[in-house]
Rosetta silent file (secondary structure, phi, psi, omega in degrees, C-alpha in Angstrom):
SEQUENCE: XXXXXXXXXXXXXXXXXXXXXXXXXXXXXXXXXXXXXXXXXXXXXXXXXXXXXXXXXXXXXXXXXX
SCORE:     score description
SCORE:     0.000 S_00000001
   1 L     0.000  120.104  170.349  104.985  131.719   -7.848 S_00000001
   2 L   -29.893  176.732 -156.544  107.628  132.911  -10.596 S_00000001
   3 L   -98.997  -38.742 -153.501  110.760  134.079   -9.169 S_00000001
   4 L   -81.908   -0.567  174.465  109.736  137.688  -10.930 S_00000001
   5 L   -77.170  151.845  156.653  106.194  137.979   -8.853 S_00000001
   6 L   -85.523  129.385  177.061  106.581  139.282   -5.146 S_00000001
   7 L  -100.528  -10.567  162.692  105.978  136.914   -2.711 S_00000001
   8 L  -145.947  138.699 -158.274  106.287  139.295    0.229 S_00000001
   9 L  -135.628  156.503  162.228  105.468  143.223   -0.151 S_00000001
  10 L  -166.789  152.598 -162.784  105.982  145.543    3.199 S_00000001
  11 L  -111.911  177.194 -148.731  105.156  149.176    3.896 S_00000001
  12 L  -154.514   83.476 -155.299  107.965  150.971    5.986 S_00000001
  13 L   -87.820  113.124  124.696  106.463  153.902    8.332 S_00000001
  14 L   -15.495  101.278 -168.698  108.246  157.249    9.330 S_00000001
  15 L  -123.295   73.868 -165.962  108.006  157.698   13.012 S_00000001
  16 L  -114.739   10.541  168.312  109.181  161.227   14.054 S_00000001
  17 L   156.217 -166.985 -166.143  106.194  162.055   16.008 S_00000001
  18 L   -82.155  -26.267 -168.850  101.949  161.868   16.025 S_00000001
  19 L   -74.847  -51.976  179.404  101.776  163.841   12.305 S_00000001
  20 H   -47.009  -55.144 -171.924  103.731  160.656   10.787 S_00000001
  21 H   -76.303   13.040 -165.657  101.420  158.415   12.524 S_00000001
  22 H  -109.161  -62.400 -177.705   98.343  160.310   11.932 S_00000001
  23 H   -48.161  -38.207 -175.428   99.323  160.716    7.493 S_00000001
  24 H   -33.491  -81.545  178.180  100.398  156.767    8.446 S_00000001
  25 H   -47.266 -115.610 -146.946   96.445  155.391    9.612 S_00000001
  26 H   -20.346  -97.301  153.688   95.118  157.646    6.652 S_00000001
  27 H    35.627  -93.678 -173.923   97.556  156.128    4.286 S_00000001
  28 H   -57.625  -58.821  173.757   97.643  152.668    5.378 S_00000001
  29 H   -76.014    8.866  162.876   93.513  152.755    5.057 S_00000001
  30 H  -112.115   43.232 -176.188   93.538  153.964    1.785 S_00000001
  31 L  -129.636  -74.015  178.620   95.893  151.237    0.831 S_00000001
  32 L   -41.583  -37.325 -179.636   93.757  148.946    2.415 S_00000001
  33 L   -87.816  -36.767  175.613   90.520  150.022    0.497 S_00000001
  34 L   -64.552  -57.255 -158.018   92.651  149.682   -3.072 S_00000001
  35 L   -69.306   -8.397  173.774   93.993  146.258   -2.097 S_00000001
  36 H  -107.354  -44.752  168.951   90.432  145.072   -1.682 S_00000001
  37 H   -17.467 -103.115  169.162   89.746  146.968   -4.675 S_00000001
  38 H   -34.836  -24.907 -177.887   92.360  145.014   -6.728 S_00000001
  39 H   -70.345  -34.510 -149.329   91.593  141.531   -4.759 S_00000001
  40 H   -99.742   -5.181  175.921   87.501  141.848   -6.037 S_00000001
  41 L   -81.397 -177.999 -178.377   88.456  142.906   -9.716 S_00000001
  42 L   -87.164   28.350  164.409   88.714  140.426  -12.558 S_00000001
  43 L   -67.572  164.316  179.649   92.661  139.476  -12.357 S_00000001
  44 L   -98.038  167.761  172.227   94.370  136.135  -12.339 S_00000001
  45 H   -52.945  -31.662 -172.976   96.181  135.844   -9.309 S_00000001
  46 H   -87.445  -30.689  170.674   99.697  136.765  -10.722 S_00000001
  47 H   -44.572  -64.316 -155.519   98.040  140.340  -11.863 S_00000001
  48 H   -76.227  -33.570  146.140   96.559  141.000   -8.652 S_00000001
  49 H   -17.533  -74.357  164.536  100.078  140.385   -7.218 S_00000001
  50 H   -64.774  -58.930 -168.925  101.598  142.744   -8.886 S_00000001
  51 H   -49.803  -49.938 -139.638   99.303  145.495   -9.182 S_00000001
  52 H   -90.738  -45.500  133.982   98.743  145.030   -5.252 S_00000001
  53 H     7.271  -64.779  170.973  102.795  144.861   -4.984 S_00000001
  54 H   -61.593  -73.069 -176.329  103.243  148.466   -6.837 S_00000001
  55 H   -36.826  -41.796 -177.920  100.295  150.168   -4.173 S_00000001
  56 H   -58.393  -51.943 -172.261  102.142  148.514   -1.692 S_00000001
  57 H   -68.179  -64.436 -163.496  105.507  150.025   -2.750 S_00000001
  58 H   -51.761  -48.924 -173.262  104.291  153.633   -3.790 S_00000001
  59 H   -69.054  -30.424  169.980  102.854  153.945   -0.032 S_00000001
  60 H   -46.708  -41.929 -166.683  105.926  152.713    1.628 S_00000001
  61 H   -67.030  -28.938 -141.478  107.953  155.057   -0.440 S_00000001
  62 H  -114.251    5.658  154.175  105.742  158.077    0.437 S_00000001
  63 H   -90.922  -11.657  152.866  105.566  157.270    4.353 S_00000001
  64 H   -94.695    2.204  172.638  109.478  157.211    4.426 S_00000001
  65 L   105.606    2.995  173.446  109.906  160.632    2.583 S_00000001
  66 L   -89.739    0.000    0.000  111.096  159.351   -0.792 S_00000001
């Protein structure tokens, strides 16, 4: 894998109580239905990286408050 693909993605959870872990599970499974999304579309492998890489990022950002 190119140095400029991600080779490891991670989402980064808010934990200040049951509503962060309750927006979390919602969240996390609609992450979960796009990443099967993007795996079943017509991408090469380095595409589907990325693409799944951004979703990955945007939800992280918006379960720690940024």
């Amino acid at each position: 894998m190119s140095a400029t693909i991600p080779g490891f993605s991670r989402v980064e959870i808010r934990t200040r109580g049951k509503g962060d872990l309750a927006l979390a599970a919602a969240e996390l499974t609609r992450l979960a239905g796009e990443l099967q999304t993007i795996a079943g579309q017509d991408h090469d492998d380095e595409t589907a990286t990325i693409l799944a890489h951004h979703k990955i990022k945007a939800t992280s950002q918006m379960l720690r408050g940024k």
